[in-house]
N, C-alpha and C positions, 0 to 999 in steps of 0.2 A: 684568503690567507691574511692572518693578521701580522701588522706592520709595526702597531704603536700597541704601546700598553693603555690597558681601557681608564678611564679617569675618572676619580668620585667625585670633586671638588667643582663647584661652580669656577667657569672661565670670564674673563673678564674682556670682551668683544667690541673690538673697535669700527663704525659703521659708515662710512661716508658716499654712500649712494644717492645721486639724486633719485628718488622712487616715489614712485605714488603714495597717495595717504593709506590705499586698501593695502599693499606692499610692506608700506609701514609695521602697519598692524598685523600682518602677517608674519612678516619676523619677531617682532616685540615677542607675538604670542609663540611661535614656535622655538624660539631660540628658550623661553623657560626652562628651567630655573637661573641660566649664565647673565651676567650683567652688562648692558649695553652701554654702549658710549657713543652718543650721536655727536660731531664737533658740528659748530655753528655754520661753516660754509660744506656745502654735498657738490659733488662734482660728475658730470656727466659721463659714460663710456670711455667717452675718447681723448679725455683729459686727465691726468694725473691732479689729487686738490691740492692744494696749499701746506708747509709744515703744520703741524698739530702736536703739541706738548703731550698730550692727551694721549698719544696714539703710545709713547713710551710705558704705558701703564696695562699695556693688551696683550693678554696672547694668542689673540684672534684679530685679525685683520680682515675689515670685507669692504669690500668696492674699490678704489684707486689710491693709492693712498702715494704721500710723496718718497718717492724712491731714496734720500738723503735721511729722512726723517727714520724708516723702516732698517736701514744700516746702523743707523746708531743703536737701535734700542736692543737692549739684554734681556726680553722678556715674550718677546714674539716668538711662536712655535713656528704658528700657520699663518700664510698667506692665501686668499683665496679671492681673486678678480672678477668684476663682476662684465668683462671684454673676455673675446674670446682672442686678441690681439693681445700679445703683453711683450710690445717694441721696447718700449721704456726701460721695461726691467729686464731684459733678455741683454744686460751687459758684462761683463767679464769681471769687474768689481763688485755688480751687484750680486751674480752669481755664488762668488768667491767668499762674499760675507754673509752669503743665509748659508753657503754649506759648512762651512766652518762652524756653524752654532747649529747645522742640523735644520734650519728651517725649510718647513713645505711650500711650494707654490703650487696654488693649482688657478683653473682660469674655468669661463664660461662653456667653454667649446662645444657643449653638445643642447644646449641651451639655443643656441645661433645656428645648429647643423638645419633645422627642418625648414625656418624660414629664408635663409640665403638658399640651400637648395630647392625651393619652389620658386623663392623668384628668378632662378636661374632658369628653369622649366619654362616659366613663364614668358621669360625672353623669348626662348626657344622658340614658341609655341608662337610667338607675336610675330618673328621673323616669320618663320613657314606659314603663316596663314596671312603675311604682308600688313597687319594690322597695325602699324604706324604709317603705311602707307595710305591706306582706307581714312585713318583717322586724317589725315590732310588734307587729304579729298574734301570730305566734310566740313573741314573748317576752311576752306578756301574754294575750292572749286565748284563743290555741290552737285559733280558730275558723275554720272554712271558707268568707269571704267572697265565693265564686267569684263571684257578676253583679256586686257592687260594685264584683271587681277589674277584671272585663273589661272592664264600661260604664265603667271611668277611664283605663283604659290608654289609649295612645296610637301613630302611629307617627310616626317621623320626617320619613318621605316626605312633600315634597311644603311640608315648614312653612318656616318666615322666620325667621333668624337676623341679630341685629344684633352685627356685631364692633364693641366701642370699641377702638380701638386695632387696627395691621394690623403688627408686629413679627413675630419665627420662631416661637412661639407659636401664635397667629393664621395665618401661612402657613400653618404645618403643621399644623391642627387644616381648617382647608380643605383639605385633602388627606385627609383621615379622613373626612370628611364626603362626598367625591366619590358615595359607594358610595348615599348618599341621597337625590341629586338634591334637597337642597335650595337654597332660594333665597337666598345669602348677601348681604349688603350690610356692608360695614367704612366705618369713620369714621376718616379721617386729616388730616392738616396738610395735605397737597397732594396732588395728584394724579401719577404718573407716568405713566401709559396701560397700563403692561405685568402692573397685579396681577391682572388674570384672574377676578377677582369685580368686584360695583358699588362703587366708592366715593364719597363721600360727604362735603362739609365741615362744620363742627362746626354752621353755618347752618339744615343741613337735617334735623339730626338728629333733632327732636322728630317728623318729620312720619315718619320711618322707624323710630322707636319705638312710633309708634303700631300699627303692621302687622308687629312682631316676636312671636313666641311663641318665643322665647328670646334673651336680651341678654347677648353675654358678653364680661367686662371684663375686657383683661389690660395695663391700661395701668400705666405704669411709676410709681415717687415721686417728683415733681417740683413746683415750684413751680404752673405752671400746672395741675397736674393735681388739686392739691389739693379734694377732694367736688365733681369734675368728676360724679359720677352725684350732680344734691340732690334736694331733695324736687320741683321743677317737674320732672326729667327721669322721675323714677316716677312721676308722675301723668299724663306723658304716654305713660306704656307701655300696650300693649294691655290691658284687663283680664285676669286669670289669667296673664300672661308669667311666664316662670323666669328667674331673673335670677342668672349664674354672676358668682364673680370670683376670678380668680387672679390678679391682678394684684398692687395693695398695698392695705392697707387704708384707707389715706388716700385712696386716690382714690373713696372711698363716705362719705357723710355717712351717719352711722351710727344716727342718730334717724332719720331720714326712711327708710331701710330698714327702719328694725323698725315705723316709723309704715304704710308701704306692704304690709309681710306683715302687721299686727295688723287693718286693714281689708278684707286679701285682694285689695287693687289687683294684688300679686303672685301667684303660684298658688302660688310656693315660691321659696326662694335656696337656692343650694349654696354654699359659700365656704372656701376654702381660706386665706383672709387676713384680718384685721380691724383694728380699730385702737380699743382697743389690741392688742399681743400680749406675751405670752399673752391671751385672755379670761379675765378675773376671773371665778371660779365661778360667782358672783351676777351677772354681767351676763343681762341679758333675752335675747339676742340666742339663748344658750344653750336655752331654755325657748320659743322665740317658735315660731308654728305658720307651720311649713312650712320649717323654716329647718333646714340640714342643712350640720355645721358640720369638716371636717375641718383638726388644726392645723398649718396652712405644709406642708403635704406631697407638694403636686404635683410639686416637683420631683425628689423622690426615688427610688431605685429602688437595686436592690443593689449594682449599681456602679458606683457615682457618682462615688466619688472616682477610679477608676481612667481614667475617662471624661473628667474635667474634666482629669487628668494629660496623658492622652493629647493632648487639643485645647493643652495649653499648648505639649508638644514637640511638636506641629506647627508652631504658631506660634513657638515658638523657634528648631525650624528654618527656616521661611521668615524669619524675624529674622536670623539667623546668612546667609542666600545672598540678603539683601535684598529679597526677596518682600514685594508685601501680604500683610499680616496680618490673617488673620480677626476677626471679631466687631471691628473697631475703632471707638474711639466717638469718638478726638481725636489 
């Protein structure tokens, strides 16, 4: 269904990605005929860049751009983030002044679904087969643990998975998961009938944490979300549960996590996110048993930047021929 009216004129595309040089060139070449604007400083994912004068002359926006900078200007249609996170800009003033002038935001999100949900898998898979355990062996013991490992392994089939959060993440990590018949339940804002697993409102949560053997978080950073997992919702998790979260780190209170692995409420956490980030060397969380701590890397994989390029001139081309535009969030 068309949304926008299609557009003949060359656009004039504001760029501030840090991305590869092949990335580069990839967009330079794809975005032809519209005219780009590289500013002198590019800024990573997870950082918003610096003002830019330059940026008031676009009416394309792509990678991070500063939230203050993008309110002022009278010339942006579209905004489109190269995070599948967009905390920064999900605030009530910022909101207030692209709707008011009608602009789009759209974000990465489906870009980040297949690599966050494999390494979510991958936890998975490392827990039930004790492979961080094994792997310590080896670097310290050098010993043959073999009934230890067997009596702890575990298999997937057949266990209880609680989704917080059901976003493309979560879709697609149920989809990984098909191959093991287990029994998923997700936790959402509403219900629509068509997600194809059980879902669940934020009411009924405790009583279906209770019957998880694994809880995994990939809920986004937002006000309400703020140590949406506290110390009541670990205490009412089954005992031993593994408790994932690629989400953000804010949405984990982060005492009552290391309180729930240091009593063994939990069996183990994997965590891709914390708060703060970086982890300060000396945080506990680092040292805490069973706590297995990889930093912000789910989303990654070798080509990421070429990937995220790729879904933007998609979406610039349905921009340009008036199409919906994927991943849209406003």
């Amino acid at each position: 269904m068309s949304i926008l009216s299609p557009m003949t004129e060359p656009l004039t595309i504001w760029c501030n990605p840090l991305i590869s040089e092949a990335a580069r060139q990839l967009l330079i070449t794809g975005a032809r005929p519209h005219r780009l604007i590289f500013p002198p400083i590019t800024t990573y994912n997870l950082h918003a860049g610096p003002p830019d004068p330059a940026l008031l002359e676009a009416d394309v926006v792509f990678g991070q751009p500063d939230p203050a900078t993008v309110m002022t200007s009278q010339t942006v249609r579209w905004i489109h983030l190269t995070s599948a996170g967009y905390a920064r800009y999900d605030r009530p003033h910022f909101r207030a002044a692209l709707a008011a002038r009608g602009v789009i935001l759209t974000n990465s999100s489906q870009v980040y679904a297949e690599p966050c949900a494999e390494h979510l898998l991958a936890f998975m898979l490392a827990n039930a087969r004790q492979l961080p355990f094994t792997s310590r062996v080896q670097l310290t013991e050098r010993s043959w643990p073999t009934e230890p490992l067997r009596v702890a392994s575990r298999l997937l089939i057949g266990q209880t998975v609680v989704l917080l959060g059901f976003g493309a993440i979560a879709r697609r990590l149920v989809e990984l998961l098909q191959p093991f018949a287990m029994k998923i339940v997700a936790i959402r804002s509403r219900r629509s009938g068509n997600e194809g697993v059980q879902i669940i409102l934020e009411d009924e949560l405790e009583g279906a944490l209770a019957e998880a053997d694994h809880v995994v978080n990939t809920l986004p950073e937002k006000d309400e979300t703020a140590k949406f997992v506290h110390a009541a919702r670990f205490q009412a998790m089954k005992p031993g549960a593994i408790f994932y979260n690629v989400g953000r780190g804010s949405t984990v209170d982060q005492e009552a996590l290391l309180a729930a692995l240091e009593s063994e409420r939990l069996g183990a956490a994997y965590l891709d996110v914390t708060a703060p980030e970086p982890l300060p060397p000396d945080h506990p969380l680092w040292t805490a048993r069973g706590c297995y701590i990889t930093p912000h890397t789910a989303g990654g994989h070798s080509d990421e930047h070429e990937r995220f390029v790729r879904h933007f001139l998609d979406n610039l081309r349905r921009f340009v021929e008036g199409e919906r535009l994927l991943d849209r969030i406003m």
